[in-house]
N, C-alpha and C positions, 0 to 999 in steps of 0.2 A: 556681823559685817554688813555695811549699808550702800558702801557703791561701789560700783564696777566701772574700768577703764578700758572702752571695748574697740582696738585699734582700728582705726579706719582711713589710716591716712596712705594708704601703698596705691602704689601705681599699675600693679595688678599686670606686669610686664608679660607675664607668662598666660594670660589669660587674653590680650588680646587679639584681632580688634573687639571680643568682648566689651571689654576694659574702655575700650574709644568714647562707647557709649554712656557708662554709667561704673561707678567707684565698682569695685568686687565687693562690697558689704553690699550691696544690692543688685547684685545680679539676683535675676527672680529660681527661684526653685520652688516649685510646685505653687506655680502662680505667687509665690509672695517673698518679698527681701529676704536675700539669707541673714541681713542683720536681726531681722526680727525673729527666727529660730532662739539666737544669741537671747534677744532679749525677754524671749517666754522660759528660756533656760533660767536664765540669774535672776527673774520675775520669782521663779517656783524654789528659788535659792533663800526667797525674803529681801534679794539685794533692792532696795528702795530709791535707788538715783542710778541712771547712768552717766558717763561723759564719754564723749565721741571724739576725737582728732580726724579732721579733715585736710585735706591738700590737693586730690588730684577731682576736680567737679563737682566741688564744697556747696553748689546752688541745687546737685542732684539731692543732697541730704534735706535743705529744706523744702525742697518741689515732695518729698515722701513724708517729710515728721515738719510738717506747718507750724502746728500749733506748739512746737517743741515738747513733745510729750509721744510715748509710748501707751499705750491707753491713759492709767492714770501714775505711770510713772513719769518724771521730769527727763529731759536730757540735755546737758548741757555740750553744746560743740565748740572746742577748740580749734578755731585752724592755725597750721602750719603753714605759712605764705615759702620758708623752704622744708623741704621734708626732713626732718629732724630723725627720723629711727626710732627703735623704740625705748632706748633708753634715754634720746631726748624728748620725747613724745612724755614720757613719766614724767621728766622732770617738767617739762613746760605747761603741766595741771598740778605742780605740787602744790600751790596754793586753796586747791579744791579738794586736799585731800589731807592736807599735811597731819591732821591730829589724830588719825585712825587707821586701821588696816583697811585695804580695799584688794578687791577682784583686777588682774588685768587679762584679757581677753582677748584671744584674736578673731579679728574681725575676718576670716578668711576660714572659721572652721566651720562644720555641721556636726554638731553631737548630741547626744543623747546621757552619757556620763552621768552617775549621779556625783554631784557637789561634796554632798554632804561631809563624803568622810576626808575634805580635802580641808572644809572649816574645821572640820574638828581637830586634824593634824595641826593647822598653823596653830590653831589657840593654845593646846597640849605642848608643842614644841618649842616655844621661844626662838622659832624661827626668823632670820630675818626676810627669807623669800621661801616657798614652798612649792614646788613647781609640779603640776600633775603630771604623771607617767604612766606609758602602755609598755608592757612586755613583748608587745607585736608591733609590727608596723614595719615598713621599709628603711624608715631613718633612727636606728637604735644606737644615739650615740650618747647618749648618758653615763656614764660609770654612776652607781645607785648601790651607799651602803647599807643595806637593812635592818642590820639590827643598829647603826646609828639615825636612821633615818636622813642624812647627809648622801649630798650631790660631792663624790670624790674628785670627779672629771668630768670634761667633756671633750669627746673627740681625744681624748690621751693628745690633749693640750697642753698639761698641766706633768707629761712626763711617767704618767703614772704605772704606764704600761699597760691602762686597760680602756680597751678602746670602745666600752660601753655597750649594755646590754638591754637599754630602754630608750624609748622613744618619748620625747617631748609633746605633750598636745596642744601649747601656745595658751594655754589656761593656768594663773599662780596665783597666790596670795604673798600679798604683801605688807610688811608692816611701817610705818612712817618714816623708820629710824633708815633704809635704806635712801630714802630722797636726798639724805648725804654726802653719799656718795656719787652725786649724779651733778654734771656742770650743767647746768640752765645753757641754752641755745647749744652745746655741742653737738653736731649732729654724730652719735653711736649706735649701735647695739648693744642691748643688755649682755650680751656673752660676755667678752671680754668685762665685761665688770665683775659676773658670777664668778668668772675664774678668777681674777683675785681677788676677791672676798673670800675664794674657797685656800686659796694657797695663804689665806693671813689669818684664818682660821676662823672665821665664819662662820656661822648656820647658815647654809644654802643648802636649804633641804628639798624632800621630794616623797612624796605619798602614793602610789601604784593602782591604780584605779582602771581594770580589765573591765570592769560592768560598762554594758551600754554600745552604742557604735560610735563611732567617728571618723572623720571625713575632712584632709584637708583641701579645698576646693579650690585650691590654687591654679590647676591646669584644666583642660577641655576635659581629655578621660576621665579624669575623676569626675569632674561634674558631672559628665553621663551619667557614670557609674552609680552616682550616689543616687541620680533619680531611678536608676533600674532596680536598685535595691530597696529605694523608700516605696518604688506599685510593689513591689514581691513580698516586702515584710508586712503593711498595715494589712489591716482584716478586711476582706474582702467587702465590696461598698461603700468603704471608710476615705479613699482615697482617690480625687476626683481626677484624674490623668485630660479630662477636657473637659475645658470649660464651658459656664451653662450657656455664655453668649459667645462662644466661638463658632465660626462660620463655616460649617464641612461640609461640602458639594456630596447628595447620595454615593454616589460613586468612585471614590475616593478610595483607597486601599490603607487600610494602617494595618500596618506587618510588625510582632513582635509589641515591645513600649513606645508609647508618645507621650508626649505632654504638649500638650496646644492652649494656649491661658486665653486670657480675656481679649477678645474683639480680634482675634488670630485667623485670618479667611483663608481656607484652604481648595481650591479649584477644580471641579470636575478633569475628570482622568486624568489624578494625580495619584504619588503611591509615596507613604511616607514608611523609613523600618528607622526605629530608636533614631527618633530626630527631638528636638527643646525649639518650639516655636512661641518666642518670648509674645506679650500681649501687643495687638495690633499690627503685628508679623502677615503676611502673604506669601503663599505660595502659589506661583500662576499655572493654570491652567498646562496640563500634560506634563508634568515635573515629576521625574523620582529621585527624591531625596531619601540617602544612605548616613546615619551618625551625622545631620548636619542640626546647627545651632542656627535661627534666621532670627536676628534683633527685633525690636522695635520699629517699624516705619520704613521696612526694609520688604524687599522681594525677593523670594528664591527662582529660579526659572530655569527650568533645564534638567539635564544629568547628571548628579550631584553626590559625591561621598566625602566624607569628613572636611566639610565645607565650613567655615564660619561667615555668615553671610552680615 
């Protein structure tokens, strides 16, 4: 499999004013785009091209990927001038894809997941979608037959009386012969398409893949969250929580995790506890910030908890 279609076109409603600033495939985590997680993932996959869908701050994508290129991968970006979902989001690159199976991806996860055993499912299956699954997670609404490798339901939408025991990680494979079923410009979701391709007897399958972490980074806590877990897990040293030209006045208190990225000036007799101080961020002078996120170009000032600045 040689490219991945790695969703980038949401509006990131639940993440702002985040979102105000910059799409949700590039909010920073650990100093750097969460799209680029994505794409050292499907890099290490062998996936050799991506393609992007854009819509909501389509000039933030080329102010980060200029040269249109991933080091020496390509990327090609689609935008969406109206935001199509994601089953018109497929269809409006079917031409970039049409004669091969590809990766679809969501632009809003962090994972670690090995791939592998997800290619080797679609190609063994004669699946027409293969959609990877967790047994944990908060949103377990999959119905997942095993020994047919078949998506039965979702949501016991489809009647079935099972209201599903797996969680979706927004990562499938797909194979060409779905782009059929999909109307050019209709703005959908894939859902309702799966379910009836599943009630018309379909292959919409599903592979079970517990290895690895994952993280969908859709809201503020989770974001937190993910970076509290990414200092706790990497090996000690390995994982640089401030950056080398970040600005921290000697006296400064940091309580508990921080992340303070590139050119982020933080101000004597101030006191940060698990704060995300995006790069070029300030915090002024006598400020304790509690769980707050401070953007780009932005100032925190004051006495502050789960703040989005």
């Amino acid at each position: 499999m040689n490219k991945a279609f790695v969703l980038g076109a949401g509006l990131g409603t639940r993440l702002r004013p985040l979102t105000e600033q910059l799409p949700k495939p590039l909010i920073p985590v650990m100093h750097r785009p969460l799209i680029e997680y994505a794409f050292d993932h499907l890099r290490a996959a062998e996936i050799k091209e991506f393609i992007v869908n854009t819509h909501h701050l389509p000039e933030k994508y080329a102010a980060v990927f200029p040269s249109g290129r991933y080091c020496d991968t390509p990327i090609t970006f689609r935008h969406e001038p109206i935001l199509l979902e994601t089953a018109g989001g497929i269809a409006n690159i079917a031409d970039l894809v049409r004669d091969e199976p590809f990766l679809v991806y969501n632009g809003d996860i962090l994972t670690t997941l090995p791939l592998a055993p997800l290619l080797r499912a679609h190609a063994e299956s004669g699946n027409l979608v293969t959609l990877v699954l967790r047994s944990t997670g908060a949103a377990r609404h999959i119905a997942f037959d095993a020994a047919s490798g078949k998506i039965t339901d979702i949501r016991n939408r489809l009647g079935t009386g099972n209201p599903g025991a797996f969680q979706f990680t927004g990562i499938y494979a797909v194979n060409p012969e779905f782009l059929a079923h999909l109307t050019p410009g209709k703005i959908e979701s894939v859902i309702p398409i799966f379910l009836r391709l599943i009630s018309e007897g379909q292959r919409i399958g599903g592979v079970v893949i517990d290895d690895g972490d994952w993280w969908d980074l859709g809201d503020r806590e989770t974001y937190l969250n993910a970076h509290a877990a990414l200092l706790a897990s990497g090996p000690k040293g390995t994982v640089k929580p401030i950056a080398a030209d970040a600005v921290i006045a000697p006296d400064v208190k940091l309580e508990g995790w921080n992340v303070v990225s590139s050119g982020a000036v933080v101000e004597k007799d101030s006191r940060l506890e698990e704060c995300l101080l995006w790069p070029g961020s300030r915090v002024a002078e006598g400020s304790h910030l509690r769980r707050c996120i401070v953007r780009s170009g932005m100032t925190a000032q004051g006495d502050l908890e789960n703040a989005d600045i």
